[in-house]
C-alpha positions in Angstrom: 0.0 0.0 0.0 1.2 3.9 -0.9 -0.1 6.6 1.0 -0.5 10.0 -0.4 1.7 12.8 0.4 -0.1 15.6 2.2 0.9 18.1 -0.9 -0.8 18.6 -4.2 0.1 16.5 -6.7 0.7 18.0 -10.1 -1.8 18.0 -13.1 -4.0 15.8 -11.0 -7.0 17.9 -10.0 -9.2 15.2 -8.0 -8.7 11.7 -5.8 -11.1 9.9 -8.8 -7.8 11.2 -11.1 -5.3 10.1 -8.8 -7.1 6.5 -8.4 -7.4 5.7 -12.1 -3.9 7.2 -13.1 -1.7 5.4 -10.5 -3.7 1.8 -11.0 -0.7 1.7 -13.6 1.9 4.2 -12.6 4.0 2.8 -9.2 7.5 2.1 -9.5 9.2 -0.6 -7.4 12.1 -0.7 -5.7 13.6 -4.0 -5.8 16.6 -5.2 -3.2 18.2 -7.6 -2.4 17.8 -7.4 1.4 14.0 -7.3 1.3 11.6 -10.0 0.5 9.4 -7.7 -1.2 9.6 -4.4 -3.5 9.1 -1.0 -1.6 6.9 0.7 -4.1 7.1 4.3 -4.0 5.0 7.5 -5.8 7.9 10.7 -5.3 11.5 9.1 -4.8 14.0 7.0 -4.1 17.5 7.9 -3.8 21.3 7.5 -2.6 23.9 9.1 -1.3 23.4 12.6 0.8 19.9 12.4 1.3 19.6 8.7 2.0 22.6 9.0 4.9 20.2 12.3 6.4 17.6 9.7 6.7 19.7 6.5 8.0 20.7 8.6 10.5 17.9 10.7 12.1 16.2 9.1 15.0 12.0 8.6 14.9 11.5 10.3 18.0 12.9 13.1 16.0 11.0 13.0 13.3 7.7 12.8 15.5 8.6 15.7 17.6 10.3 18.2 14.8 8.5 16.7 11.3 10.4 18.5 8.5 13.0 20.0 11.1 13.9 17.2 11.7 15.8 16.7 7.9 16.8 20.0 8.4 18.9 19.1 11.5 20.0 15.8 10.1 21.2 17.6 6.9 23.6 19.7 8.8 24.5 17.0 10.5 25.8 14.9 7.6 27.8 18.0 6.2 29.6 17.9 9.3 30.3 14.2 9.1 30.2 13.9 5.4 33.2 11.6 3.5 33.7 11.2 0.3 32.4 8.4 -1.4 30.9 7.2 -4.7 28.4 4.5 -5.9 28.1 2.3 -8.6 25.4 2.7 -10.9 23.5 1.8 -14.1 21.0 4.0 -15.6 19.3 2.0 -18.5 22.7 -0.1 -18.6 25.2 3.1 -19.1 27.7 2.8 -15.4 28.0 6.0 -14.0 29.9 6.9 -9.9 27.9 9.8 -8.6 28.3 11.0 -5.1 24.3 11.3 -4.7 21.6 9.9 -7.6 17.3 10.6 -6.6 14.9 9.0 -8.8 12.3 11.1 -9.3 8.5 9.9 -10.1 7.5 13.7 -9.3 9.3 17.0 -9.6 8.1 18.3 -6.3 10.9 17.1 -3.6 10.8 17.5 -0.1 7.9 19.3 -0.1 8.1 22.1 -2.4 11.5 21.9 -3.6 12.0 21.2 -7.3 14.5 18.6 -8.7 13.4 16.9 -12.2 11.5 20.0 -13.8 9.8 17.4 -16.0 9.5 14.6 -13.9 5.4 14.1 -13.7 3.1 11.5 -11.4 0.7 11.3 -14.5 3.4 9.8 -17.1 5.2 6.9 -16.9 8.8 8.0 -16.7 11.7 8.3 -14.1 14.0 10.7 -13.9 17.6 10.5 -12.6 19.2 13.1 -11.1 22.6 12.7 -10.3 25.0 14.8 -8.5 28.5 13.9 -9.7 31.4 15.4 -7.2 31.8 13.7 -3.8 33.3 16.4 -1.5 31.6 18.0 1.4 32.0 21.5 -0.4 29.9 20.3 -3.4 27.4 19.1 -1.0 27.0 22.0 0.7 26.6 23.6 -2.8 24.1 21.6 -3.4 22.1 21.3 -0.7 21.9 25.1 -1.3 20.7 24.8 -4.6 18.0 22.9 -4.0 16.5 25.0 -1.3 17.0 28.0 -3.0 16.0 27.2 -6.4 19.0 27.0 -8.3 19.8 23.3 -9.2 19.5 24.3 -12.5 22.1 26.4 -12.8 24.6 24.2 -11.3 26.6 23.0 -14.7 27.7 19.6 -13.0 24.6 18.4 -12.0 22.3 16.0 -14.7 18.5 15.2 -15.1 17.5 12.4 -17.6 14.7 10.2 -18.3 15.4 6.6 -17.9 13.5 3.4 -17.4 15.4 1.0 -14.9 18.0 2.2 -12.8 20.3 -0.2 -11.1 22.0 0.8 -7.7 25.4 -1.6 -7.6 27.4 -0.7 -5.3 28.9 -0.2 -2.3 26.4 -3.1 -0.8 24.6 -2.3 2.2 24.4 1.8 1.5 21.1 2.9 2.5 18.4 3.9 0.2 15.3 6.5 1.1 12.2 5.9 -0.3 9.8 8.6 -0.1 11.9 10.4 2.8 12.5 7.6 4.6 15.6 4.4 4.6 13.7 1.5 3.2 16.3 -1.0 1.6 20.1 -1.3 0.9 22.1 -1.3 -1.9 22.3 -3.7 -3.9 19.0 -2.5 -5.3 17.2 -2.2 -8.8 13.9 -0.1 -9.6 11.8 -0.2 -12.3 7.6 0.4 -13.1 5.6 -1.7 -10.8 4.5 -4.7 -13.0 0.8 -5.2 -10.9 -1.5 -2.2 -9.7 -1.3 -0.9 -6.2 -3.3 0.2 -3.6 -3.9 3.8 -3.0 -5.3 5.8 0.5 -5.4 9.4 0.8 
């Protein structure tokens, strides 16, 4: 079962809409250390983001909400190393430092990372943040909450269709804001319906 986020969701006017579009339009995340595939409707990703999550308490998150990430974001600049993943995008390798797979282009809220990215077509969009060091994620981390990810030249947004997260094994993952598998990991469109409750 996917719940609903609490935000609008773009181009998608009523719950009837929403219903009859995402019958067909999950995408699972499959890994190897879970029996079954997370499915999820905004993200998934690795990297910054996914070590914010593996590392923020729930007691946290109950008490602060959305503070809490904001907390656990400067948090992981302080103790942020270097590091780079292995990972396929429709079979082409690539090593970012941080990769989100977008269903939607709203992030976090109201933060924008795939421009094009939309719930009510059957796409995924990779964004992938190439340079490892702590100064490039500061930059951007700003970026995102100002706006800007566009103009920063290293960064790139694609379509794709199956994106396959290699390596290093055992890296968290964040699915919809939250750590929900390990690397290694694979997602793709759901093959069967799913379940929807607003």
């Amino acid at each position: 079962t996917v719940f609903l986020p609490d935000f609008p969701l773009e181009g998608l006017p009523g719950m009837g809409d929403v219903r009859s579009v995402y019958d067909e339009l999950a995408a699972d995340l499959v890994a190897a250390d879970s029996a079954e595939p997370w499915r999820f409707l905004l993200m998934a990703g690795i990297g910054f983001d996914a070590e914010v999550g593996a590392h923020l308490a729930p007691r946290l998150k109950r008490h602060l909400g959305k503070g809490a990430y904001v907390l656990g974001s400067l948090a992981q600049l302080a103790r942020h190393r270097p590091r780079r993943f292995l990972v396929r995008v429709d079979g082409a390798a690539m090593q970012p430092a941080s990769l989100v797979v977008a269903r939607a282009h709203f992030y976090g809220g109201r933060f924008v990372l795939a421009p094009e990215a939309r719930l009510d077509e059957k796409r995924l969009h990779v964004v992938v943040f190439p340079d490892p060091s702590r100064l490039a994620a500061l930059r951007y981390l700003a970026a995102v909450v100002t706006g800007t990810l566009p103009r920063q030249r290293d960064v790139a947004v694609r379509a794709a269709a199956e994106i396959e997260f290699a390596g290093p094994a055992g890296a968290p993952i964040q699915v919809d804001g939250d750590v929900r598998a390990h690397l290694p990991a694979r997602i793709r469109f759901a093959a069967t319906p799913v379940d929807l409750i607003a």
